[in-house]
Structure formats: C-alpha cells, structure tokens
VEXZASE-402799 format. One record per residue (C-alpha): x, y, z. Coordinates in steps of 0.1 Angstrom, whole numbers, plus 5000, padded with zeros to 4 digits. Example, Ala and Ser with C-alpha at 12.3 -4.5 7.8 and 13.67 -1.06 7.14 Angstrom:
<pts>
512349555078 513749895071 
</pts>
This chain:
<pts>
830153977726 826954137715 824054137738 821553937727 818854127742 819854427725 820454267690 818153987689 818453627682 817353387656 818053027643 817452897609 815652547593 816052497563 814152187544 815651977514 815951627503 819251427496 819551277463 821150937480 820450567467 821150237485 822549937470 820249707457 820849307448 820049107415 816948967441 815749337447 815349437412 813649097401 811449197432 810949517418 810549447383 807649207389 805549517399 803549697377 805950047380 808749827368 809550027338 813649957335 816750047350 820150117341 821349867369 821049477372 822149417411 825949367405 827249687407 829749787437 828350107454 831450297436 829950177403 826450317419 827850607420 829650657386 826050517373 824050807388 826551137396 826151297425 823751087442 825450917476 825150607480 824450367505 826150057505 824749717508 827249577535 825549907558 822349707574 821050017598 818550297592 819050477562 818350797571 820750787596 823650697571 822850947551 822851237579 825451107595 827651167558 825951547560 827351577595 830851457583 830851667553 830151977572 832651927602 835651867575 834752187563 834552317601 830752357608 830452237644 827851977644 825651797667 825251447668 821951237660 820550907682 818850627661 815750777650 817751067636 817151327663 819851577675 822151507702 824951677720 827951627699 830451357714 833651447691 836551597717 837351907693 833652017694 833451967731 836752137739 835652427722 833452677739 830552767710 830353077708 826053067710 826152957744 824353317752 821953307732 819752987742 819252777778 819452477752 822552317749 821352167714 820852507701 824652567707 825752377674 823952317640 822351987640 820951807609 818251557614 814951407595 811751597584 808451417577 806751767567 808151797529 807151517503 810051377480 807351247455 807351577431 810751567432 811551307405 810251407371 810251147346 809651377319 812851547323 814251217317 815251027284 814350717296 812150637334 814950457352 812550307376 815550237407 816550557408 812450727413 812050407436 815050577458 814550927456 810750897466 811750677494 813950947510 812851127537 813651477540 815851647558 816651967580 819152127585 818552367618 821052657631 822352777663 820853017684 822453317663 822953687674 822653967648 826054037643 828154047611 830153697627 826453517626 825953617590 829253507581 828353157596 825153127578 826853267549 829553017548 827552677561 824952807532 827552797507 828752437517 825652287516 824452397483 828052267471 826651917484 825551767447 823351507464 820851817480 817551897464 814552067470 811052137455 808352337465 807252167498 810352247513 810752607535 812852817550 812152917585 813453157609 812853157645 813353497663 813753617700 816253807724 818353477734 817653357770 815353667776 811553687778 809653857750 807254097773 803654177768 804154487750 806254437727 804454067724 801454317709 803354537690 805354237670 802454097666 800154387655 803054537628 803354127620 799154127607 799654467595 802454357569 801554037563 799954047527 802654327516 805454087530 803353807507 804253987472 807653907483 807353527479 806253307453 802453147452 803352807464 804052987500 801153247505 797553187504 796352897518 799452677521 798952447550 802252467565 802452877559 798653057564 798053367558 797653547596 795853807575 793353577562 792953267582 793753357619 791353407644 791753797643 791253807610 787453637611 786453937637 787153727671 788653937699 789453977735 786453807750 786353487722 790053457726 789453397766 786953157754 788852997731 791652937757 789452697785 788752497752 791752447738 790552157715 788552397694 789452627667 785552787673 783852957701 780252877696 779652507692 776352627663 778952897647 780252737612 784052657606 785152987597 788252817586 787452787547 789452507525 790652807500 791253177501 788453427505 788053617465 788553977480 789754137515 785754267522 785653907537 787753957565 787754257592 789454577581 793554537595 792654827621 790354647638 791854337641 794954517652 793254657680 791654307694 795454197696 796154517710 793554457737 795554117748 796754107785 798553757784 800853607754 798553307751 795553547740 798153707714 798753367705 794953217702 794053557678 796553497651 796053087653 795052957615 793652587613 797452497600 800752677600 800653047605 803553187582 804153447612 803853157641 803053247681 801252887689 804152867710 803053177734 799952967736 800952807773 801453157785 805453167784 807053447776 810353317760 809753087732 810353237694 808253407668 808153147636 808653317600 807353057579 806353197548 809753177528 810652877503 813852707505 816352807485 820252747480 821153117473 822953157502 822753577502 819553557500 819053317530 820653537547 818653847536 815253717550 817153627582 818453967586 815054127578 813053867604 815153957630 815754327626 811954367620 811154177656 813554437667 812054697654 808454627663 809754537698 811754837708 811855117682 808355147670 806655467682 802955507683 802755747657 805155517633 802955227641 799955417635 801755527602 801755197590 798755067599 796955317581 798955247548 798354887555 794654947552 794455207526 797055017502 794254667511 790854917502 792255097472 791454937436 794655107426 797655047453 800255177453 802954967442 805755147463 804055107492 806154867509 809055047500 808055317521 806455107550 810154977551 811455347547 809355417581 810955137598 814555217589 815154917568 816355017537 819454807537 816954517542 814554647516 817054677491 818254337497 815054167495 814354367461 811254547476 810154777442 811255157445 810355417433 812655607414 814655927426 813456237416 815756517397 815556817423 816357157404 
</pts>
C-alpha cells in the first residue's frame, strides 16, 4: 500500500441538488393554489407516486405513505443506489449526518482508507445534507412551456446535498474510485447543480502532521499562484465569492498585516482587525487593480516569518471562505487539511479528477520538492506576470513546467505555448 506520507492524501465534496418531489394530496394543491404563486400544475392530488414519476422524468419521488424527514428519504435512495453499484457507503442518523455504516458486507470488509485518516467516517463515502448552496436559481421558468407551479414548489424546497470521499491516497486505485463513483453519480437523472454548488478538495499526508516548514512553503507557493490558478475557473468562483475569497486579495497578508498583527490578531480571536480605530479592510467587492494590495513578495515573506501554524493560518484568513483554506491550523494543530475551494461543481468526472490530482500533487510539491531557488523562481514570475500591463499569457504554463506538473497542466488545459521548429 502506498505510504501516505509520501504520496499525500486528499478527500473530495462535491455539492449538488436532487431533482426529487414528494407526493402531494388534492388538499395540498387547493392549499397551494389559494396562494398568490399558484400559477398551475400538471397534477391534481390523485396520482400514485409511479404516476409522479412518469409525470415529471427523472425526478424521484417521495411517496405520501413515507411520513419522516425528507431529506433523509432522499439520501438514504443515493446511499442505496451507490452501494448496488458497489460504492461502500456510510450511513446517516436522523438529521442526515454520516454514520458508521451498519450493513454486514461493508463491515466485513477492511476499507482499504483505513491509513489514511484516524476517522473511522473518513473510511467510506458518506452522503449527507448541505445548507451552503441555494436550490432557488435552480428552477428556471423561462426554460419552461408552461410554470408548473408543484414542481418549482419542490425543487426549491430541496436542500442540497454532499457527497464527501474517503480519505484517498494518490494512487492510480484512488483515481479509479473517484473516477468510477463520479461516473455513477452523474448517471443519477435526479442530480443537478447550479452555480452555488463547489467542488472541494481537502489535502494532507493521512494520519501525519503537516510541519512548520512545509506549513510556510504550501502556503507561500499557495498566495503566489493564487490569481494564475483563478484564470482557470469561471467568474462565479473567483473574486469575491463568499464561500471561495481570493487569499490574494482578501486575506490578511494580502492588506500588509504580518508577523506581529498576526500575534495580535490571535489573543483576539473575535476580530478580523488589529486596531479597534483601523477601518474594515475587508471591502464588500474586489479592489479595481493589484496596486491595492502589497506586492506577492512581501506578503510571502510575512508568512514566511510564521513560527506556529495558527499564525500561517490568521495571515491568509478572508472575512468568508478562503478558496485555499488553513482556518483549520488556526488552534495550532498540525494535522488537519489544506481546503481547495475555488473549483465549481461539475459532473465531468475526468475532470474532477484532474483538479484532485493537481491539489494534491501541488501540496506535495510545495511540501517536499520545492527548492529555494524554484520557489524563488516562481515568486518572482508571480509578481512580474501581476506588474506587467502585458503578461504573459504562458506564464502559468511554465510556473507548472518549474514544478514538474505538466501531466497536470495538460489536463487542466493550462494555455501553451507552442513548440518551436529547431533547425
């Protein structure tokens, strides 16, 4: 089995909405239609949920005789659907959180993830609620030929969901898995998703600590990249997305704080300022140009400063999400994972598994390949490329060049250049 502190580890969430309806009765829709959104429906309260079903393809539907939580019907048919296809998958409890799976074939069976986390849960996919993504931009009447006014009720009255990976090694056997569960789940026709949901990857070396230095350099090569990695994703997930901010434009680091503030900053954990008089430096939109924030070299060398992983952690804080996430370093442990947050969801499962290769084997990287002189490399491309009215628009095909990713460059569709004709 592949050493996980070698290799590196990483698990998957991935956000999405199920298209499922729940059987209504003649006294629901008079109910309804006595509202003022009442604007028709194909159904009158008779129908049998089969008839649901051949009404409105694809959606799954809950039937009326089932008198529990919703939510948990519906996971609980994800969780089926994936075990007959032989995804091993927790359980959930009533409010629709993971549990240890109590089927005898999953428990008899050894997963083979155990290395890779000291949490049991994190041995099996699980698939539970998520209260982060909003179903309410998912229906679009206007796509419709006529409003059917049961079916928006329903789908904006789903909660998402998410579905969340084992602890994973990078192996060629872990992308398989994600390759293959990927593939099931976009073959579920009830699964949706718009552009609140995300794809997030957590990284780390399984049960083994992540170290102050290569804490720093992660998280210096991390700031460095961070608006190159941007061009890579659509609008909707860079900029100043509440659930993905920019490290390079709303963190701590990247206002000017440093060592001393970031001390500060800790014995007040409450604020997101050091001095009480200083203005919110945390503005509602994106700065217009880069001369706003502190050049990337000296930013990088305030984290690089950092003796303990909280003051990593408190320097590349945003007000929301950071797309590149240490608030879990913050309580000065060593071994919880570094958050990619920045992609959207998708259902292409190669490419799913193209940002999870890259996350991973760019933690890797940082963590124990990068030399100085690479590093320094970079950084002074980083901030170049940020300074010049012209960039360079192969520039981050090179800055994966240096950090001999090309496999993942390629797969991500970074721009190349193209080869030149030697004589």
């Amino acid at each position: 089995m592949a050493d996980p502190t070698e290799r590196g580890t990483f698990g998957i969430e991935f956000e999405f909405f199920p298209t499922a309806i729940a059987q209504w009765t003649a006294a629901d829709i008079q109910a309804y239609a006595n509202t003022y959104t009442y604007l028709g429906s194909k159904i009158n309260g008779s129908e049998t949920a089969e008839a649901l079903g051949q009404l409105y393809p694809g959606a799954l539907v809950v039937p009326r005789e089932f008198l529990g939580n919703k939510g948990v019907y519906i996971i609980n048919n994800i969780i089926k659907l994936l075990r007959e296809r032989g995804v091993h998958t927790n359980d959930i409890d009533n409010l629709c959180q993971p549990i240890l799976p109590q089927e005898s074939t999953i428990i008899s069976q050894a997963s083979p993830f155990n290395a890779n986390s000291t949490r049991d849960i994190y041995h099996h996919w699980s698939v539970t609620e998520d209260g982060s993504v909003e179903s309410s931009s998912t229906y679009n009447p206007a796509q419709q030929q006529q409003r059917d006014s049961y079916l928006e009720a329903e789908m904006k009255s789903c909660n998402g969901i998410e579905l969340i990976s084992p602890a994973l090694t990078d192996t060629p056997q872990s992308f398989q898995e994600v390759m293959k569960v990927f593939t099931i789940v976009k073959g579920l026709n009830f699964m949706h998703i718009n552009d609140t949901c995300g794809l997030h990857v957590h990284v780390a070396f399984g049960k083994h600590a992540i170290t102050m230095v290569p804490l720093r350099k992660i998280a210096c090569l991390l700031f460095a990249l961070d608006p190159f990695l941007a061009a890579l994703r659509p609008d909707s997930r860079s900029g100043n997305n509440e659930h993905c901010q920019s490290i390079r434009k709303f963190s701590n680091a990247a206002r000017g704080h440093k060592l001393a503030d970031a001390i500060k900053g800790l014995k007040n954990p409450g604020r997101s300022i050091i001095d009480p008089e200083e203005p919110d430096y945390f503005d509602p939109q994106p700065k217009p140009n880069v001369v706003d924030w502190v050049p990337i070299p000296d930013a990088v060398e305030a984290i690089k400063s950092c003796k303990k992983p909280e003051e990593v952690a408190w320097l590349l804080t945003t007000q929301g999400r950071a797309n590149y996430d240490f608030k879990k370093f913050l309580d000065g442990t060593l071994n919880p994972t570094i958050e990619f947050r920045e992609h959207e969801a998708t259902l292409d499962a190669p490419e799913v598994v193209a940002w999870s290769r890259f996350c991973v084997r760019v933690v890797r990287y940082a963590a124990l390949n990068m030399t100085d002189d690479e590093f320094n490399e970079i950084v002074m491309i980083c901030h170049d490329v940020e300074e010049n009215p012209n960039p360079d628009r192969f520039a981050l095909w090179e800055l994966f060049v240096i950090m001999k990713l090309e496999d993942e460059a390629f797969d991500l569709k970074v721009p190349r250049p193209k080869p030149t004709n030697k004589a």
